[in-house]
N, C-alpha and C positions, 0 to 999 in steps of 0.2 A: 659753197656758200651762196654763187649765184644764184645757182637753181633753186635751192630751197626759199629764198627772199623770191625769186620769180612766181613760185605758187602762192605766196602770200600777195603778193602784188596783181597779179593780172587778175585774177576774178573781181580787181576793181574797176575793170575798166568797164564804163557803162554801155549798153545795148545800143543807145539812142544813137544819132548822127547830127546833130546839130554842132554849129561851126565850134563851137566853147571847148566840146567833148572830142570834135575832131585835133585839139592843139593839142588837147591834152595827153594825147596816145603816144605821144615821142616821151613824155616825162616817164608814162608807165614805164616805155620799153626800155629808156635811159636803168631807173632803178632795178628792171628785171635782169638785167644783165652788169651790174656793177657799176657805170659808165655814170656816178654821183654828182661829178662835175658837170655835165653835160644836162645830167636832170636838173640841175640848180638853175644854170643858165637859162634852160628850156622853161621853168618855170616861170622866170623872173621877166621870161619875156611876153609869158601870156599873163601875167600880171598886171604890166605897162597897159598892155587894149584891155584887159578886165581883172581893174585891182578890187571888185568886189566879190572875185569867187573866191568861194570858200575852198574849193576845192584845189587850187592852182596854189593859195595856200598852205594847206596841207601835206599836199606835194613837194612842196618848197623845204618844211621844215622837215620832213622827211630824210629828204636826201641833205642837208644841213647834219643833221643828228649822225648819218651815216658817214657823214665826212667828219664826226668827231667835236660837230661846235652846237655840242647841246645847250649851251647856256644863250645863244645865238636862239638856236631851233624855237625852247622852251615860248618865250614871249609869242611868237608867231603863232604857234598851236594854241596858247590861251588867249590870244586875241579873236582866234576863230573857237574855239572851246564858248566865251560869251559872248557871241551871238544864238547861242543853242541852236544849232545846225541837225538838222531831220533827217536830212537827205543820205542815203546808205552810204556812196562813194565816200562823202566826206568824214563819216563814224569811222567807218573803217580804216581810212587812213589815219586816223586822230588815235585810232583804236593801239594801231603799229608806231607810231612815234611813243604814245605811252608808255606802249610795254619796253620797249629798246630804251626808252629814257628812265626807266624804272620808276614809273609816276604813277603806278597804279589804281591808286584810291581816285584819280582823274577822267579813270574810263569810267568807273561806276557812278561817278556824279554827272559825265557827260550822258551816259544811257539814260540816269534818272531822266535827264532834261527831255530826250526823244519820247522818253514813253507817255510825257506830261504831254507830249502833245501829240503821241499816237496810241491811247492807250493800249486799243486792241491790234496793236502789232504782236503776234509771237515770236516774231526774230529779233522783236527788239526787247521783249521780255525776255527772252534765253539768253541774250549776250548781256543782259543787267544782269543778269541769275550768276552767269559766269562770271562776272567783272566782280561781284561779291565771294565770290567760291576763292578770287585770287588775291582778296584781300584777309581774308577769314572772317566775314561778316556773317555769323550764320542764321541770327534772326533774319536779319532782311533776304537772306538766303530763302529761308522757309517762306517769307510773308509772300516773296517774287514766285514760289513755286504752286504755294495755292494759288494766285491768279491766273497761271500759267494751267492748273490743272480744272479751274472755272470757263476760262476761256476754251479751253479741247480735252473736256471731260472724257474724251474716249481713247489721248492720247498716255499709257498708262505711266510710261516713264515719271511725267513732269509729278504725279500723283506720291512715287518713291524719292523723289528729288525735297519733296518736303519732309517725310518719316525721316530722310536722313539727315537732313536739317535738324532736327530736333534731336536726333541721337548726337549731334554733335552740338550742339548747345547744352545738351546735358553733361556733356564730358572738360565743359571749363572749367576751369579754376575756381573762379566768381561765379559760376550759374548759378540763380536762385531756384529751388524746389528739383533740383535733377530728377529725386526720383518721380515728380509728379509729370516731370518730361517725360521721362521714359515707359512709366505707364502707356500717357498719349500718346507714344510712337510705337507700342505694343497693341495699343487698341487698335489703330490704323493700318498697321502691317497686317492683322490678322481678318483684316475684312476682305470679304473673297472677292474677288475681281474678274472678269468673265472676258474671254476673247484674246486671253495672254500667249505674247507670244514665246518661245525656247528661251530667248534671253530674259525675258519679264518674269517668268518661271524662277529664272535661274536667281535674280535680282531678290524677288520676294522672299524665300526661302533664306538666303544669305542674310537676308537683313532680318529678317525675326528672328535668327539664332543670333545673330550680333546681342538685338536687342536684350533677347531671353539670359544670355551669357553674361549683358553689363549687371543686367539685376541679380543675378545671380541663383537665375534659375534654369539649374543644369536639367534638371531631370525634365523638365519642359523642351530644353532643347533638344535631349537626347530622343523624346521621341517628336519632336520634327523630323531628325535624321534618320530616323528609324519608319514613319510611318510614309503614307503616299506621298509626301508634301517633300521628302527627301529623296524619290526618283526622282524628282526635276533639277537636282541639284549637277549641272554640268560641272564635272570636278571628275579626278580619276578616281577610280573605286577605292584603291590604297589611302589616299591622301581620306577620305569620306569617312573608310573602317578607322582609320588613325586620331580621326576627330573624336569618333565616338568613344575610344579606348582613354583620350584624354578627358573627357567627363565624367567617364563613369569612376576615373581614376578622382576628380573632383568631387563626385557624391560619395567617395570612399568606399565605392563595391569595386575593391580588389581584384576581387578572385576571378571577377568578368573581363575585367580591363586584363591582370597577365592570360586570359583564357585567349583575350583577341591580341597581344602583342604576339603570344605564340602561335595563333594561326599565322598572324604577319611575317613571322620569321621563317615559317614553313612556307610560305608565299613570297618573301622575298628577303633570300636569306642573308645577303651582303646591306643591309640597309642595319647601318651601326645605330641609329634611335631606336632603333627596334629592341636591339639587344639590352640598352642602357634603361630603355622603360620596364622590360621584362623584367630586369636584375632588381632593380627598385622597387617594382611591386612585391616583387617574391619575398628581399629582405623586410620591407614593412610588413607582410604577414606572419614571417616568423617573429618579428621584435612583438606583435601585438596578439600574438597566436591567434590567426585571426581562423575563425572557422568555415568555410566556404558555404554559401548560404543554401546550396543542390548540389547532390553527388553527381550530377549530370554538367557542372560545369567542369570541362578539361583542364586545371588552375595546378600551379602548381606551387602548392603553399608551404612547404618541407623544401631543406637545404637537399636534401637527398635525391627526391623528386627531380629540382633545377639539375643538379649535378650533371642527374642522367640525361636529363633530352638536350642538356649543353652538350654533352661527351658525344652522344648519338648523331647529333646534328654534328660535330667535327666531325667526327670518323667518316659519314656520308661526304662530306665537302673536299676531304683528306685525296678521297676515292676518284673524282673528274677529273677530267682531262687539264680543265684549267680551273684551280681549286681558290676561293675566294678568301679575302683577309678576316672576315668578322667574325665567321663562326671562331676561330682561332684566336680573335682578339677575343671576344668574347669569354674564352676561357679564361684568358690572361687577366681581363679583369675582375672576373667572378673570384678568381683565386688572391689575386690580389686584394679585392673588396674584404672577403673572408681572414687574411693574413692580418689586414691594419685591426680588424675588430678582434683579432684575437691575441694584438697586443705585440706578435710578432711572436708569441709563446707557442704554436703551432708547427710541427714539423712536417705535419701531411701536407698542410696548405703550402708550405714552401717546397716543399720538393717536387706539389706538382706545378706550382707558378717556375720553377726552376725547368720542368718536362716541359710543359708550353712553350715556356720563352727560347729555349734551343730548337723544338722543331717550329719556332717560325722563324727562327733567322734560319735554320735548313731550305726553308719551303720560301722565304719573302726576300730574303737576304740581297739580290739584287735587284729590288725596287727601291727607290730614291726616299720614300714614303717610311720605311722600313725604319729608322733611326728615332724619328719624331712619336711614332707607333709603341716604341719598345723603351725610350730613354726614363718612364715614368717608373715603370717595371726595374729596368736595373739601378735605379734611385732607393727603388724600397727593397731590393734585396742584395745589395751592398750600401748599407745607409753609413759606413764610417772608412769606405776608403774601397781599394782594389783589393782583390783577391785573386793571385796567377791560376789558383786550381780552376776558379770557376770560367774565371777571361779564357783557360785555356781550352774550357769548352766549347764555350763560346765563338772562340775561334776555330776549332776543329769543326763548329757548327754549321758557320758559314760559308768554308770550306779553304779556308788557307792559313797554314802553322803559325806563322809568325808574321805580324804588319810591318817590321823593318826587315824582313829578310830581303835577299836580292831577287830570289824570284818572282818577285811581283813583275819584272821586266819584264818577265815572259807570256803576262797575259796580254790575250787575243780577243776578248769581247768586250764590250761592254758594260756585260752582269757583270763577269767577273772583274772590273773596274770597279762597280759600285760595290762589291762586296767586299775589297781590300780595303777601301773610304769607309765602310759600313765596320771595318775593324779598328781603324784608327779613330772613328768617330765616337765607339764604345769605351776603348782605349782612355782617350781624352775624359769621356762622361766619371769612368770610374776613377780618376786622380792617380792611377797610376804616373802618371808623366811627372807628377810632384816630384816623387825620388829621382828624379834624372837630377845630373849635375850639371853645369851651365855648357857645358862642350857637349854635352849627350843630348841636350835639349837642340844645341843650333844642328848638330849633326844629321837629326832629325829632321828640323826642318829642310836643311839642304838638300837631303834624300826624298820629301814627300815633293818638293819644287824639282827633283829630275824627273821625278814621274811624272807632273804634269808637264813638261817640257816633252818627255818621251811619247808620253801617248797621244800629249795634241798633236803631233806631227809624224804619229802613226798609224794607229788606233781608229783615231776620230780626225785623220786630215782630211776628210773629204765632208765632214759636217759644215753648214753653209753659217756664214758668218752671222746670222740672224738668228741662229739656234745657241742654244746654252750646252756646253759641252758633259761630259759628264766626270773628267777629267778635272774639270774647274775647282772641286772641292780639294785638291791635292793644296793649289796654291794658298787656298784661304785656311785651311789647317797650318798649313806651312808660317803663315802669319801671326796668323795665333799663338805659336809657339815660340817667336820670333821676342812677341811683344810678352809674353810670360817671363823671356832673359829677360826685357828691358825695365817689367817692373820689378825685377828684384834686382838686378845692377845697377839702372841708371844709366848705361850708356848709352847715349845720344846714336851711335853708328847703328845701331838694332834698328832704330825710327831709318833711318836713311835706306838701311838693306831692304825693311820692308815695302816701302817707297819703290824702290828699285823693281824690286820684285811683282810690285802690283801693276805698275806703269807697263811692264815688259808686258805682264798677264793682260791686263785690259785692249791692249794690239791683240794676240791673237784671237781672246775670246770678247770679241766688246759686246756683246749681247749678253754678260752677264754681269745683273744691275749688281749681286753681293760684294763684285770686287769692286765695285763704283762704289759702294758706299759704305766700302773698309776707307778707300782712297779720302773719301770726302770726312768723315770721322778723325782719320790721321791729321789731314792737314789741318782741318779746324782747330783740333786740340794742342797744333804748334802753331798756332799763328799764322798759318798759311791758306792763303785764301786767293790767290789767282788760276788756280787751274780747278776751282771748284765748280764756279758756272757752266764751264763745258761740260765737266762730268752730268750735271744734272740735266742738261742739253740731252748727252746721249744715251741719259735713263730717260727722257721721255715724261719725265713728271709732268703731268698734267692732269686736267679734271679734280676727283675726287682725292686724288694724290695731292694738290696742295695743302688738302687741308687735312691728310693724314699721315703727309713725311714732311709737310712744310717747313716745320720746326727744327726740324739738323740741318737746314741751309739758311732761310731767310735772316734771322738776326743776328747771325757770325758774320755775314758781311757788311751790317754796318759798326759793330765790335775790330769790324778789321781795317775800315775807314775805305770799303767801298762803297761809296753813299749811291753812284748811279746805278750798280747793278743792284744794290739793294731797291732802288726805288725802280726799275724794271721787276724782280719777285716780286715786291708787292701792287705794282699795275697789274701783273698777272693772277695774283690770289685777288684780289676784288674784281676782277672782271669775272673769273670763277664763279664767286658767290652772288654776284649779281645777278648772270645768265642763268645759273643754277636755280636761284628763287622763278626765275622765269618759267625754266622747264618744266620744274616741280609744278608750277600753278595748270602748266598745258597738262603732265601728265592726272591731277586731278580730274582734270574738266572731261579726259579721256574719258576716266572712271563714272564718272555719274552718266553721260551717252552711254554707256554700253552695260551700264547696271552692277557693274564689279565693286560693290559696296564695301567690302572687306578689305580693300587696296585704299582707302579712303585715308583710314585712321595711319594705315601706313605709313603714307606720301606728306599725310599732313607732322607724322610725326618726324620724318627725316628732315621738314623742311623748318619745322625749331630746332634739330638738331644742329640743320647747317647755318642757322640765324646767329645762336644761339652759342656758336663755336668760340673757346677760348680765340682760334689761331685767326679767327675773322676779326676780332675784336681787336687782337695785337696790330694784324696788318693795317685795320683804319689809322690807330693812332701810332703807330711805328710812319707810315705813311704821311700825317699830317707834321709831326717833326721833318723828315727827310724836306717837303715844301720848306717849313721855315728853316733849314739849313742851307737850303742852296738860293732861297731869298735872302738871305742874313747881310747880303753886304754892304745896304745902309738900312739908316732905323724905318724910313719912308718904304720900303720892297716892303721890311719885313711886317710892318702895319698892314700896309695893301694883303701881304697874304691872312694875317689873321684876321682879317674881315672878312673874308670869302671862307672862311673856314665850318664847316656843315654843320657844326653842333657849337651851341653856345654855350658860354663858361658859365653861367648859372644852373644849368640841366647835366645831369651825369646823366648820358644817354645809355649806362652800361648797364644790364640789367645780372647784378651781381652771384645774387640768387640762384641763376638760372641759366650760369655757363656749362660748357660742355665742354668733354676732355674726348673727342677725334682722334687723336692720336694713334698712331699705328703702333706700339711700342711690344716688344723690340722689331725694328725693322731689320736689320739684320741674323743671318745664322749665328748661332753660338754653339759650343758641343761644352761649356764651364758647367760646374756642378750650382755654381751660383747662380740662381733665376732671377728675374727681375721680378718681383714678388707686386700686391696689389699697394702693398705700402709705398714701396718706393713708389708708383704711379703716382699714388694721393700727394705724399713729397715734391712732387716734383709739379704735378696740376699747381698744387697753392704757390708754390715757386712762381711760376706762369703769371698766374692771378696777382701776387704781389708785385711782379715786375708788371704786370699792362698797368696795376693802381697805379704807380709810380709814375709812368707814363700818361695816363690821364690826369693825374692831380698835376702834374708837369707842365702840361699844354693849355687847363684850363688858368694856372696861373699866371703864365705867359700873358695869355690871352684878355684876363682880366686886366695885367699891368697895363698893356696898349693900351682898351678900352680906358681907362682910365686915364692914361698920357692926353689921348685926345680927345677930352671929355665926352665921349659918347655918353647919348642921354638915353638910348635904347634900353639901355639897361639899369633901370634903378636900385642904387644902393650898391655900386659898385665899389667904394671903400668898406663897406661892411662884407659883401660878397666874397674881397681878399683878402681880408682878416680870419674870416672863417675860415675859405680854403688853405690859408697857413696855419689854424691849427689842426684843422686835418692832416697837413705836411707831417707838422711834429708827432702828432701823435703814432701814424705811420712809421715815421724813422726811426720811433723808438721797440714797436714791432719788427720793425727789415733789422737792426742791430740786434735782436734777441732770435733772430730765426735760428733753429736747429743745423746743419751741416749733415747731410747723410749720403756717405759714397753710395752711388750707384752703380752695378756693374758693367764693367765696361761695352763699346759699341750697343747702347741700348739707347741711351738719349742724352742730347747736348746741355748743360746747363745754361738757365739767363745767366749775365755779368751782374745781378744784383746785389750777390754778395761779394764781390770782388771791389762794384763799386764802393757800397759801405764801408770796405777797410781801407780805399785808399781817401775815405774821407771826402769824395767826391759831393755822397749824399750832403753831407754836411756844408758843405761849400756853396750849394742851391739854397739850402735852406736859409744859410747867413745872408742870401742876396735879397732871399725875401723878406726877411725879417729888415733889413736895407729899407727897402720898397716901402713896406709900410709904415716903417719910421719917418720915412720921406714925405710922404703922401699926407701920414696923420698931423705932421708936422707942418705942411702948406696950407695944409687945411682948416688948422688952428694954430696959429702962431703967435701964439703966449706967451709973453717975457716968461714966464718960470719954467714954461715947458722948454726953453733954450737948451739950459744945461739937461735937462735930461737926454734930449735928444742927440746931444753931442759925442754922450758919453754911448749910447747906442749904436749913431752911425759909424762911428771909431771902433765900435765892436766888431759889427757887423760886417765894418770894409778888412779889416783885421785878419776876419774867415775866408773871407773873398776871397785877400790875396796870398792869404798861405795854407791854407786849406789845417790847418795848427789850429788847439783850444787857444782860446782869448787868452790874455794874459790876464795879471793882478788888476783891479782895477785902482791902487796907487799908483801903478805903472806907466796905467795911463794919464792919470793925473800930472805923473812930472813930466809926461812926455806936451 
């Protein structure tokens, strides 16, 4: 970490030698090396002799922000921010407090400032250029890159820096006339440019098929790629031919596109898009009989045709020394494609999806890969249970009789490990294990748990603790079948053996994250929640993993009433997505220097996705409860925290529209015949969605009561503002109360407690408080002799809910009360 802030740091330090610049070298070297206290100090003392430098400053608030007191730092840098400071040293370091303080719309107003007073700087045009690129501002984008291309007309870059401007102002939401944008960035890309260098080449080419491709003019792009303009395209030859196969598959010439996915495959024959674009062209010509438009194209338009150069190409692959999975899968699925369309009425097609499928588990069977490859295949050709004849192929296939026999002890490799797993895994898939009885089933698993006890400490004792064993699958079947007795008994002792058994398994193999997040599933779903932190300690969750396993850990711990390690996960997911919008903004900026125009749309789109993320959304406001829980313990903390609180209760800063489901799901192995299908996904997203509403409509009413207690004037119409927001409560509660119920299969994904809340009445019990609130308020506010009794009979209601969480009673009842 040092190093890396060391190269951002030391190219600031200025050339000159005057006494100012000489004080200031210890603060550099302070922040190059970590040593933040030191650079504060060191600041604050060349302050004292010159509290008018901007740049000592700078420095100051720097190492301030590094020490974690950005709300300290903030003031400091906008006190130097207006004075509009010129001077490089000082951009720059204002440059790095921004971006580390996530203030980014502040560089691009501070560049404004420099350039107003240097216009013809180009270093201080290209850091406004970028300051906009990290904001998404793309007009001013474009307007900063023609002066940039006015100012060094011979520098070609800044010239594509606007075409791409424009290509991306045409692709907003809100853009008005896109297609007249993209015209004009079709017009410009196409104007020839003289003195380009390899990458300038590479850059222009890219970006006119982009353009050509938005409008949707393939056959324009296709011969870019096709004619001179498409040798300059640095790209590997495969990926180049693959592009073109994908347009012509656009302008609907088939018979070109399978003509070039089959040279592909004869050129690189284990690359599986290859095979799956081949199959799909082939079948769209037969459903539309399409006729091939030259007997000179080598296409293969007949089911008969494919057959053969699929068969042809296995039997070649069958033949090598070291024989590849695709052409092989490839049959598997042609056959199987062929079988669903014919209804399953076809006996050819099944006996040869039947020949396929034994000699890959002959030929694949101890690849790890091999299970996930085939499970689709013995799904559609056992679609209503097991069958011993064929399993006993199957297993003679892979090359061992029986998966509970005893001589499994006796293997000696590896393979042959993953291929006894590779029978129990099949085993499992086809529901044979159903007919087990509850002794047959635990017996089972006790015998797959000696195996991995036997081989981890024979087999594979010498594999390094940091590697994932191959044995490991023994214990998590083992489990599995564990928890299959427990959900038809019910007995508690099944959860505890499992327990047992994982805990032991996790000591020898802790490098493997499946049984870490059997463990963490288990104990969440009993109420257990202290040995779950370490667990995800030593999967290593981090980066992009918060925000796509986030969800089976973070809101079980405050469900389980650990509020601080809850409130450490989510310091860690918003430090994530913070740093993350930062990277993203460097890796654009990458792209435009080096002319990688196509990585553009990319980065910009990952970087709404991760904005944009249901689990980001959760942690802010999950996060801002956690604050007022452990301020709560007088009414004064807990004021103080919601005024510091980042979004104000008049604005739903949540853009509802336009969340996103990250989600890793299912993160764990499963071998059930029950998938987690796209349904249960959508289930379970709205789920999410209606718990964070819940959660915001939550906080902003909190937040509005305070305001209100203490008549802040910031916000007008603060008694109307929580009238409203209570009747969005209701309205709400009366959706959460009518939501659907739908099991999900199990270790797939955790549920919120919001339907849990709602039946213990909880929901209900907020809502009475508010409706409280506003009786109270409406009540101070106009206190009307006639409005008395109304109000009495309300607040009596209201407190009623509060305190027994019970429907009101009669309201004679309350009368004699």
């Amino acid at each position: 970490m040092a190093s890396r802030r060391k190269n951002h740091v030391q190219k600031l330090i200025p050339d000159s030698s005057n006494v100012l610049e000489r004080k200031l070298r210890p603060i550099y070297d302070c922040l190059d090396y970590g040593n933040y206290k030191k650079a504060l100090q060191e600041s604050e003392k060349v302050l004292k002799k010159h509290p008018a430098s901007n740049t000592a400053k700078s420095l100051k608030a720097l190492a301030m922000i590094r020490l974690g007191r950005i709300e300290e730092a903030l003031p400091i840098a906008e006190s130097v921010h207006s004075t509009k400071p010129s001077d490089e040293s000082t951009l720059q370091v204002l440059n790095i407090c921004y971006k580390e303080a996530n203030k980014l719309a502040l560089i691009a107003d501070m560049y404004e400032s420099a350039v107003e007073q240097c216009p013809d700087s180009e270093e201080y045009l290209s850091h406004l250029f970028m300051a906009h690129v990290r904001i998404d501002n793309y007009k001013r984008q474009q307007q900063i890159a023609v002066k940039l291309h006015k100012l060094k007309p011979d520098n070609n870059p800044y010239y594509y820096w606007s075409v791409m401007s424009l290509v991306l102002q045409a692709s907003e939401p809100d853009a008005k006339l896109p297609a007249m944008l993209l015209a004009l960035a079709e017009k410009m890309a196409k104007v020839s440019r003289k003195n380009l260098a390899a990458l300038e080449l590479n850059a222009e080419v890219t970006l006119l098929c982009l353009i050509l491709e938005k409008q949707n003019k393939y056959a324009e792009s296709l011969d870019v790629l096709r004619g001179e303009m498409g040798k300059n395209l640095m790209t590997d030859e495969i990926f180049k031919r693959t592009r073109i196969a994908e347009l012509l598959i656009l302008l609907g010439r088939l018979d070109e596109a399978n003509a070039f996915y089959k040279q592909l495959i004869l050129d690189r024959p284990d690359n599986w898009e290859f095979y799956t674009s081949y199959i799909s062209t082939c079948l769209k010509m037969v459903d539309s009989e399409f006729t091939p438009s030259s007997d000179s194209i080598d296409c293969d338009s007949t089911l008969d045709s494919a057959t053969e150069f699929l068969t042809k190409n296995s039997e070649t692959n069958s033949l090598v020394t070291k024989p590849q999975r695709a052409p092989l899968l490839a049959m598997l699925e042609f056959n199987a494609v062929l079988l669903e369309r014919s209804k399953g009425n076809s006996d050819g097609y099944r006996s040869r999806l039947v020949e396929y499928f034994l000699q890959y588990c002959e030929m694949f069977g101890s690849k790890q890969c091999c299970y996930k490859d085939l499970s689709k295949y013995l799904v559609l050709l056992l679609p209503s249970g097991g069958d011993e004849e064929f399993l006993g192929k199957v297993f003679r296939a892979i090359g061992l009789k029986d998966p509970s026999a005893e001589e499994a002890y006796h293997l000696t490799s590896t393979k042959d490990i993953q291929r006894h797993i590779l029978q129990h895994q099949l085993e499992r898939l086809s529901g044979n294990l159903n007919s087990l009885s509850e002794s047959e089933k635990v017996s089972r698993a006790q015998l797959l748990r000696s195996h991995f006890l036997c081989f981890s400490s024979t087999v594979e004792k010498d594999v390094l603790s940091t590697d994932v064993k191959t044995c490991d699958n023994y214990i998590i079947l083992a489990v599995h079948i564990l928890m299959d007795v427990y959900a038809s008994t019910g007995d508690d002792k099944y959860i505890l053996q499992s327990l047992a058994w994982l805990e032991q398994a996790i000591k020898i193999s802790p490098a493997t994250h499946q049984i870490s997040l059997l463990l963490v599933y288990i104990y969440t779903s009993i109420g257990v929640y202290g040995p779950v932190p370490q667990l995800i300690t030593d999967m290593e969750v981090k980066q992009i993993l918060y925000d796509s396993v986030g969800y089976l850990y973070s809101g079980q711990a405050m469900a389980h009433g650990h509020f601080s390690i809850a409130c450490q996960h989510y310091d860690q997911m918003l430090k994530f997505f913070n740093s993350s919008n930062r990277e993203i903004c460097d890796c654009l900026i990458q792209c435009y220097k080096f002319g990688t125009f196509s990585k553009v749309e990319e980065f910009g789109d990952y970087k709404r996705r991760a904005a944009n993320s249901v689990q980001y959304a959760i942690a802010v406001n999950e996060k801002q409860v956690l604050d007022m829980i452990f301020e709560s313990k007088s009414y004064d903390a807990l004021a103080c925290t919601v005024t510091y609180l980042p979004s104000v209760p008049e604005k739903d800063t949540i853009n509802w529209d336009q969340l996103r489901d990250n989600r890793d799901i299912p993160a764990s192995d499963s071998w059930d015949r029950e998938k987690f299908t796209d349904n249960h996904k959508l289930h379970t997203f709205n789920e999410q969605k209606h718990w964070l509403r819940y959660r915001n409509l939550s906080i902003r009413l909190i937040a509005t009561s305070v305001h209100l207690a203490a008549g802040s004037t910031d916000t007008p119409n603060l008694l109307d503002l929580l009238d409203t927001l209570a009747k969005d409560y209701h309205e709400q509660l009366s959706v959460w109360k009518e939501m659907e119920e739908v099991e999900v299969p199990r270790f797939t994904t955790i549920s919120t407690r919001l339907k849990q809340e709602v039946k213990a009445g909880l929901l209900d019990i907020f809502g009475s408080m508010i409706r409280l609130v506003v009786e109270v308020v409406a009540t101070c506010s106009n206190p009307a002799p006639e409005l008395r009794s109304h109000f009495r009979w309300h607040f009596l209601e209201a407190l009623s809910s509060c305190k027994t969480g019970c429907p009101t009673k009669e309201k004679e009842t309350w009368r004699t009360i």
